[in-house]
N, C-alpha and C positions, 0 to 999 in steps of 0.2 A: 504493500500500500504506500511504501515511503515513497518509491515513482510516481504513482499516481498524484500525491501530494504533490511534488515538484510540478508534473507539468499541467497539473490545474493552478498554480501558483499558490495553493496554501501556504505554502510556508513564504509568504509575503517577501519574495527581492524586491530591492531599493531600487527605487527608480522611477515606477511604473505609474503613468496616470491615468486615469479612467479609459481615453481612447485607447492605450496600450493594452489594459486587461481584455476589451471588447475585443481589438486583433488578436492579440493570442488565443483567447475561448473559440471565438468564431462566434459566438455570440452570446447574449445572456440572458438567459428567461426575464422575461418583463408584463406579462399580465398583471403582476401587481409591482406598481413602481417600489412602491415602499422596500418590498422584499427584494429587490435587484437592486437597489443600494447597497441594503446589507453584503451584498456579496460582493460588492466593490472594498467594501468594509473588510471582510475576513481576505484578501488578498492583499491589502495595503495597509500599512501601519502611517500612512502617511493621505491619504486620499479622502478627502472628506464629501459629506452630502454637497456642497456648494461645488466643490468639484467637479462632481457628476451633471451638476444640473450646469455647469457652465461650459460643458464639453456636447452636454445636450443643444444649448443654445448657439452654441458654434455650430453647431452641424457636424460636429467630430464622430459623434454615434449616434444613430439614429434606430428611432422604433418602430419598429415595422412587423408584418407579419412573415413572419421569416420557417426555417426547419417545424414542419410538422404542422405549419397556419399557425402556428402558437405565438406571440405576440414574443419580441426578443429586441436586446439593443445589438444590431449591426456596424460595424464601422461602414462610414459613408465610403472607403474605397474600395470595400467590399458587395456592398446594393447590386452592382450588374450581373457578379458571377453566380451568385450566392442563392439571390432573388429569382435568375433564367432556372434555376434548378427545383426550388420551391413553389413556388406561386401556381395556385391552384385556383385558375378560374371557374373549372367544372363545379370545384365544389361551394366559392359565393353565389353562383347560379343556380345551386340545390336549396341550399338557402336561403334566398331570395325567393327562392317559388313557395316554399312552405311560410313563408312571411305574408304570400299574394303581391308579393312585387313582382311583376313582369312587364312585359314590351321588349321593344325591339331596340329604343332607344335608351338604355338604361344607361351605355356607360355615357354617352355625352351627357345624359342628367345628369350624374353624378360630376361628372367634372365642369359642368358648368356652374354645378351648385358650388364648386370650390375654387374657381378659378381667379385669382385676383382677390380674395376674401383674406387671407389670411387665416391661422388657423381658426376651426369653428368646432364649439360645444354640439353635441348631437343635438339640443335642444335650436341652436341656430340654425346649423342645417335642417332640420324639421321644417321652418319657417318657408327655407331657400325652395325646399320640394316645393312647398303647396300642396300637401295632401298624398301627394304621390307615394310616402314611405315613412314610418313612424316605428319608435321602439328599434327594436336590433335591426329591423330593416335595412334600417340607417347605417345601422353597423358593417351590412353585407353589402351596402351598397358602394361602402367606401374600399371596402377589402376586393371588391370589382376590380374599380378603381385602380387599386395596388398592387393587384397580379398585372397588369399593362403597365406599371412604373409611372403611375400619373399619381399617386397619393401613397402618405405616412402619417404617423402620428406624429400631431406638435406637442409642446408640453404638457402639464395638468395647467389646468387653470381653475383655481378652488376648488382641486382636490379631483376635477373632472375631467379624462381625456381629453383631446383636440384632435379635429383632424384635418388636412392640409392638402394642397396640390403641389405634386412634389420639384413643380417648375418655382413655386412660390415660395418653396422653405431651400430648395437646394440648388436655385439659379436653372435647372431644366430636367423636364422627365429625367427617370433611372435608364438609360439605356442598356437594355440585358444583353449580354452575352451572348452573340449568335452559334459559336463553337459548343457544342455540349460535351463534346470531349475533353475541349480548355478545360470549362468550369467542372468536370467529373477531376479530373486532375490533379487542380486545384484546389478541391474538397478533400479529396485523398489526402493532401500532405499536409493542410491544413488542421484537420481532422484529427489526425495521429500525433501533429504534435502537442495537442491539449488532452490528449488520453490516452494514456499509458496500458498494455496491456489489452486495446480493445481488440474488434475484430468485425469482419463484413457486417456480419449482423447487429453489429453496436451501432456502427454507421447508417445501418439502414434505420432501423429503432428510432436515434436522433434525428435524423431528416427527413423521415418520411418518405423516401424513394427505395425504390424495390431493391431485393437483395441483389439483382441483377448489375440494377447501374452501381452499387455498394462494391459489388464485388470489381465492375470496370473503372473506380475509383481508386480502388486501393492501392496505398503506397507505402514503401518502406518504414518502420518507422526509424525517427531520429535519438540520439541515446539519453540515456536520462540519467541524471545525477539524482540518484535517490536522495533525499532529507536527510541529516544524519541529526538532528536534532529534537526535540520531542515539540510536538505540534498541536495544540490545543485549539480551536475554533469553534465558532457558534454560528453554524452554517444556516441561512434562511432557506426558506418554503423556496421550492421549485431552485433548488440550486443546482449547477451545472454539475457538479459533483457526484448527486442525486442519481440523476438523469441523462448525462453524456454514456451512459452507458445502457443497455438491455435490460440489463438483472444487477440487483442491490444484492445479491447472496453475496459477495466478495466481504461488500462494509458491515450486513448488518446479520447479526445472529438471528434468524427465523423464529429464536421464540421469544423477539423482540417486535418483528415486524407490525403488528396490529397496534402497539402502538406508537408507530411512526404512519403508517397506511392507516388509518382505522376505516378507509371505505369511505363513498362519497365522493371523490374526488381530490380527499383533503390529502394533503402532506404535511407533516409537521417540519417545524424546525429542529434542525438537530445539534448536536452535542458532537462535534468530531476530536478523538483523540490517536494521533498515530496513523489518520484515514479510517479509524475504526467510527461507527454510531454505536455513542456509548451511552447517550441519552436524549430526550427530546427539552426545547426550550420555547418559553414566549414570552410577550409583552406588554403589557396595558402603560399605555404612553412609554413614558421614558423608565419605568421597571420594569426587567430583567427577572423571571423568575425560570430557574432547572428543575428538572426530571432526570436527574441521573439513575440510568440502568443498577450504578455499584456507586459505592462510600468509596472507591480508587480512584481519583480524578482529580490528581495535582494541577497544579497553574489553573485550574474553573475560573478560582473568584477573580482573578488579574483578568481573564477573555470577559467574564461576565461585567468590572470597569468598565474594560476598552468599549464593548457596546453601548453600554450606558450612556458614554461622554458623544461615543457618534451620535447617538440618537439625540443630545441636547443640543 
């Protein structure tokens, strides 16, 4: 597990700022913002929330619907290759029809409704429709949108996503990738070097593409300098750590699982020692309360600080 730590960045090298952790990961879970700070957090001893939201504001990493349609921060020089591989219009168009949104004209609406607005609350965009699309519609109408490189998410704004035309936030559409070989290539090496020990079907698992193009992906991996020192961390919900891989049998003892998984959807936050889950943790504002698996868990309370001071 001490590789694995290294090339997720647990063990926090100096240097790195937010756009740096995005390019190395290849991307960061971001369905809920809150939680993809944190994990900016457990990688940087040095990196703080302002950080993150000012590398946001730049355009250094962007949110987008990325590996698997799951909502992720990508590095913006990454959008063409990344996004020709992911972006799944088939499926905002299932979507959309269970919604009752159709027509023929759906994606110029959408991009009309965003074109020159800057970004817009779903509640604005409702307005820009006219009737045409309410509730997640809204949602599937933008994710349209963002499998053709014409929309991303702009920041929270009182706490509520934004969404954007991607001429408007990043000077001009994503232009994707036409080479699908390039961009499978490029995944490969990218890929492997943010996870140690994985394999075709780890690959495929996080991106969503079949074990086929996974397998015409794959590339050598790069070497790793195992961690040599002991590693303590308070890994959030939907951490790449989690989920850059198939199966959690590696970190987590099965007759642990249920309460890390309890069903639903939910994931907890966890407690990593050594790459190991060795307990689950959570929040209410700026407290910090553990679930440790065992009473063996040197350095806790020093990770359980460092949280605390991020979150103030």
């Amino acid at each position: 597990m001490r590789t694995r730590l290294a090339a997720q960045l647990l063990h926090r090298p100096p240097g790195l700022g937010a756009g740096d952790i995005v390019r190395h990961l290849l991307a960061v879970q971001a369905q809920d913002v809150p939680s993809a700070r944190l994990a900016f957090r457990a990688r940087s001893a040095t990196v703080t929330v302002a950080d993150v939201e000012a590398a946001w504001q730049a355009r250094e990493i962007v949110r987008v619907w990325g590996p698997r349609g799951t909502l992720h921060f990508v590095h913006a020089d990454d959008l063409p290759w990344l996004l020709a591989l992911t972006a799944r219009r088939t499926g905002a168009l299932r979507r959309l029809a269970e919604e009752g949104v159709t027509g023929d004209d759906l994606l110029g609406l959408i991009e009309g409704a965003l074109a020159g607005q800057g970004p817009l609350t779903k509640a604005e965009l409702e307005k820009r429709l006219k009737g045409r699309a309410a509730g997640q519609g809204i949602v599937h109408l933008v994710a349209l949108a963002a499998s053709y490189g014409l929309a991303v998410l702009g920041p929270l704004r009182g706490g509520k996503p934004t969404y954007v035309h991607a001429a408007d936030w990043l000077g001009a559409p994503i232009a994707f990738e036409q080479d699908r070989g390039r961009a499978l290539a490029e995944l490969g090496v990218r890929y492997r070097r943010a996870h140690a020990d994985a394999t075709p079907e780890d690959l495929a698992a996080w991106s969503g593409l079949s074990l086929g193009d996974a397998r015409a992906a794959w590339a050598d991996a790069p070497p790793y300098d195992p961690v040599d020192e002991r590693v303590v961390r308070l890994a959030p919900s939907f951490d790449e750590y989690l989920l850059g891989w198939k199966s959690r049998d590696a970190i987590l003892d099965p007759e642990h699982a249920r309460k890390v998984f309890p069903g639903g959807g939910i994931l907890r936050p966890v407690v990593l020692v050594d790459g190991l889950i060795r307990g689950t943790w959570g929040r209410k504002g700026n407290a910090v309360t553990v679930a440790p698996f065992d009473d063996d868990l040197p350095g806790l309370q020093r990770e359980i600080d460092d949280v605390a001071r991020f979150l103030r």
